[in-house]
N, C-alpha and C positions, 0 to 999 in steps of 0.2 A: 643313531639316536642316543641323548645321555642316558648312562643307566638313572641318576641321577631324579631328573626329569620321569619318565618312567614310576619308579613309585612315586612320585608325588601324584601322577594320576590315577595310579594303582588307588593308592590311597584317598582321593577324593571319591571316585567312582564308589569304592564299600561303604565312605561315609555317606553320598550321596542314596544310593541304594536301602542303605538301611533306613533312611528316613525319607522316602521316594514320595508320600503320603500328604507332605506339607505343601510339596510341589504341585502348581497350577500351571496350566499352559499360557503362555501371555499374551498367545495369539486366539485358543479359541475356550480358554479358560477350562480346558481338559485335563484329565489327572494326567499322569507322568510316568512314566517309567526308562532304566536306566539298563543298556544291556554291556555286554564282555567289548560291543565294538566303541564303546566310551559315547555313547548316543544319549542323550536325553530326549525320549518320543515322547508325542501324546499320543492318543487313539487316532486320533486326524490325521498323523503322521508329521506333525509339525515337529522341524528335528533340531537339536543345537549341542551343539559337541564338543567335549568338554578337554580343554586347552592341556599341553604337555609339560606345564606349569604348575597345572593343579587345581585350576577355576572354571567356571562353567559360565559362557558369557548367551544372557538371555534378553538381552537387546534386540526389540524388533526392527529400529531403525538407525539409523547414523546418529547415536546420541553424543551430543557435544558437551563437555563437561567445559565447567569454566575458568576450571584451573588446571595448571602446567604443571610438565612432568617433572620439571625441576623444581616447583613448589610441593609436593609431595616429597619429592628427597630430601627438601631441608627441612620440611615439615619431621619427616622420621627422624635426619639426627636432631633435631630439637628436640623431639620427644624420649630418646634413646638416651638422653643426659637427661632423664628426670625431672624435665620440667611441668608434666601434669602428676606426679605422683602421688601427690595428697588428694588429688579427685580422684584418680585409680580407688586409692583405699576406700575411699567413703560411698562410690559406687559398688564396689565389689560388697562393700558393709549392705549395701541399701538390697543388693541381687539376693544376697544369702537370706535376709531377715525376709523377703518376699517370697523366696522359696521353701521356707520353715510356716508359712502364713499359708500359701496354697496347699502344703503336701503333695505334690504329684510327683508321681513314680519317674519320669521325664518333663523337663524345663526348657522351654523354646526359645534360645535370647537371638535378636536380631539387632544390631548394629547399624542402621539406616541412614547412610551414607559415612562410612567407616574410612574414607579417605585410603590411605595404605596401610589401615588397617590396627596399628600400634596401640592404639584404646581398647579394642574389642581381644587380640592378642594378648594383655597385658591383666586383662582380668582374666581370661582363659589360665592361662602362668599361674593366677593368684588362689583361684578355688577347682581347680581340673580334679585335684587330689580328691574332693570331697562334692563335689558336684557331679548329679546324673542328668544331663542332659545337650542338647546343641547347640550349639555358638555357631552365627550367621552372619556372615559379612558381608554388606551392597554396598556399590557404588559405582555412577554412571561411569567412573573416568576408567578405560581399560591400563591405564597410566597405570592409576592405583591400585586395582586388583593385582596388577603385576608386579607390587612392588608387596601388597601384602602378601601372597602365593609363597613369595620368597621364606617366609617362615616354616617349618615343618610341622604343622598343628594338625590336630582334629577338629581344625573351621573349617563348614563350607565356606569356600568365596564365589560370590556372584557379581559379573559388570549386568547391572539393572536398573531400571529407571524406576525415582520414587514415584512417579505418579500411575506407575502400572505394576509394583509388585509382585511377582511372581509365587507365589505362596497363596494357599488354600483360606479360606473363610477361619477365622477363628484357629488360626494353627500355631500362633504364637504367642506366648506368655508376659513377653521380657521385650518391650522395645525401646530400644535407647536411643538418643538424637543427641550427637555430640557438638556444640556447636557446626553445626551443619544445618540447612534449610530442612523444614519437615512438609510432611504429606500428609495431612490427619485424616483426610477423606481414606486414605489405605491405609493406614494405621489404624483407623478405626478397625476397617474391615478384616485385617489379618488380626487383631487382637481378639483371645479370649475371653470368656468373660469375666471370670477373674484377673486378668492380666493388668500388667503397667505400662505407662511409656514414662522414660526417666526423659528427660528433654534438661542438656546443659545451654546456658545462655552468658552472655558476657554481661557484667555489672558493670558500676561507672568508673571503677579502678581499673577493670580490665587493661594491664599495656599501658597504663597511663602517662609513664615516661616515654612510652613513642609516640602515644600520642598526642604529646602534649608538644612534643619538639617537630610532630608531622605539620600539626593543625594550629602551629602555634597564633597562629592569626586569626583563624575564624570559629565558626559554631562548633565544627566538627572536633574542638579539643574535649569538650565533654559529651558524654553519651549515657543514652538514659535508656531501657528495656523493658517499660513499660507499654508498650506495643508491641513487641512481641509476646510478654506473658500476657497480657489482656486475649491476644489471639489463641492460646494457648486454653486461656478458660473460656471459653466460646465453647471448645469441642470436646475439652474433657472436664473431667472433675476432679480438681484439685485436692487432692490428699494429703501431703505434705512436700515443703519446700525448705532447702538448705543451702548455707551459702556457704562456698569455701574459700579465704582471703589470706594471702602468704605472699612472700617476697622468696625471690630464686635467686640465687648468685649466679650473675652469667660472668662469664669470660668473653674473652675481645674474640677470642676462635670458633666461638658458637653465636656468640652477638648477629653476625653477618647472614645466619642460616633465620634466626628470627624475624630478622628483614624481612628477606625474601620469602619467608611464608605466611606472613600477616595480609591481608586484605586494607591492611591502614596503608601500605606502602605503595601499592599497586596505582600504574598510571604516575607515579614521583620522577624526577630527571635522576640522572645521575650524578648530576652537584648536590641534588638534595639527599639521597643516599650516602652518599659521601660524609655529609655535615652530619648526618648523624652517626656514624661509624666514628667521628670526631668527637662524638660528645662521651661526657666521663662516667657513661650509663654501664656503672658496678652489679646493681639487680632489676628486676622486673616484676613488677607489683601481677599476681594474677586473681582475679577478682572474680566469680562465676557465682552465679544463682541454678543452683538443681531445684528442679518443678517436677513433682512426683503425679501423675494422672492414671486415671480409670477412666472405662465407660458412663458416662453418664445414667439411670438409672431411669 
């Protein structure tokens, strides 16, 4: 066995352990506990065993995630050339001013479908120094846990499904949805009552040079996201919203990984891929609206 490997469970198992509390069972919604044989029980004896890697995967069924392992990898090096970085800061800005607004002695942030992870990683990196509290990473695809795992942090990582949460009533402060689908019905229920969900959304620049050379024929060249924040203010209450609007210089050797991790590309031949790797696309507009939420009152 890697020694390697080895402390990285080491080291989950004590992060897990010390915050054993937040933990829910997902089968019969019983507290939790974490012993030396790397077990996570509930009283039921419902058991799930926490991976050599360093995640703890609490999936009750075969869940199918809908993207590839290979979009996650190019999703990372996209991300690892700084292409969300000005959302980084402005999140990590929105985390701290909400944590100086609660006061609490420990801060519960959840990462709700964290892909492999690089977002929630990335602020972790940015306020670890000065922040007391734990950083939470789900997501259905065991792909991506295993590609975030690979980091040596103080996150938990969890493969969990958003519609069954694993986490206790009100045991989280800080929930964040990065463009990712949400679950508000769980989201409500694991959030505190002071707590937030930051929810990132795409605006109508979003990509718009791929999108515009994807869709160059029909409706889908503009896109509007007003249905999703309409959904959005259904379930919470709107507190404040920010948008962040920048141009990235890509390069022809990272171009290729943006493809292949975008949802605009998916289902395209490979002449169509091609024609666009052809085009003289120097930067990439990224356009995102943040939607700041509470519980409703």
């Amino acid at each position: 066995m890697c020694k390697k490997s080895i402390k990285k469970r080491d080291r989950a198992r004590e992060l897990i352990k010390k915050n054993k509390e937040i933990f829910k069972c997902p089968i019969c919604n019983g507290f939790m506990s974490i012993d030396d044989s790397n077990s996570l029980t509930c009283n039921s004896n419902h058991c799930f065993d926490l991976a050599k890697k360093g995640y703890i995967n609490l999936l009750t069924s075969s869940g199918v995630s809908s993207y590839s392992k290979e979009l996650f990898q190019a999703r990372h090096k996209v991300i690892e050339a700084g292409f969300y970085d000005p959302l980084i800061d402005k999140l990590v800005e929105i985390i701290c001013e909400h944590q100086k607004y609660i006061n609490k002695e420990k801060v519960n942030i959840l990462d709700a479908g964290c892909g492999e992870g690089s977002h929630i990683y990335s602020i972790y990196e940015n306020i670890k120094a000065d922040f007391n509290g734990n950083f939470i990473g789900v997501d259905i695809s065991k792909d991506s846990i295993n590609i975030a795992a690979s980091n040596n942090t103080d996150i938990i990582w969890c493969v969990a499904d958003l519609a069954r949460l694993p986490f206790q009533n009100k045991s989280l402060d800080i929930v964040l949805n990065i463009l990712s689908p949400a679950n508000y019905g769980e989201f409500y229920r694991i959030l505190s009552d002071d707590g937030i969900v930051i929810k990132v959304v795409p605006n109508s620049q979003y990509l718009k040079e791929l999108r515009e050379t994807v869709y160059s024929d029909n409706e889908n060249a503009t896109y509007c996201n007003d249905k999703v924040i309409n959904h959005f203010k259904e379930r919470l209450e709107v507190i404040d919203t920010k948008n962040i609007n920048y141009k990235f210089d890509i390069s022809k050797e990272l171009l290729p990984y943006l493809i292949k991790m975008t949802p605009l590309t998916w289902g395209e031949s490979t002449d169509k891929l091609n024609s666009i790797l052809e085009k003289d696309i120097s930067s990439i507009t990224i356009d995102l609206d943040i939607i700041i939420g509470k519980k409703k009152n």
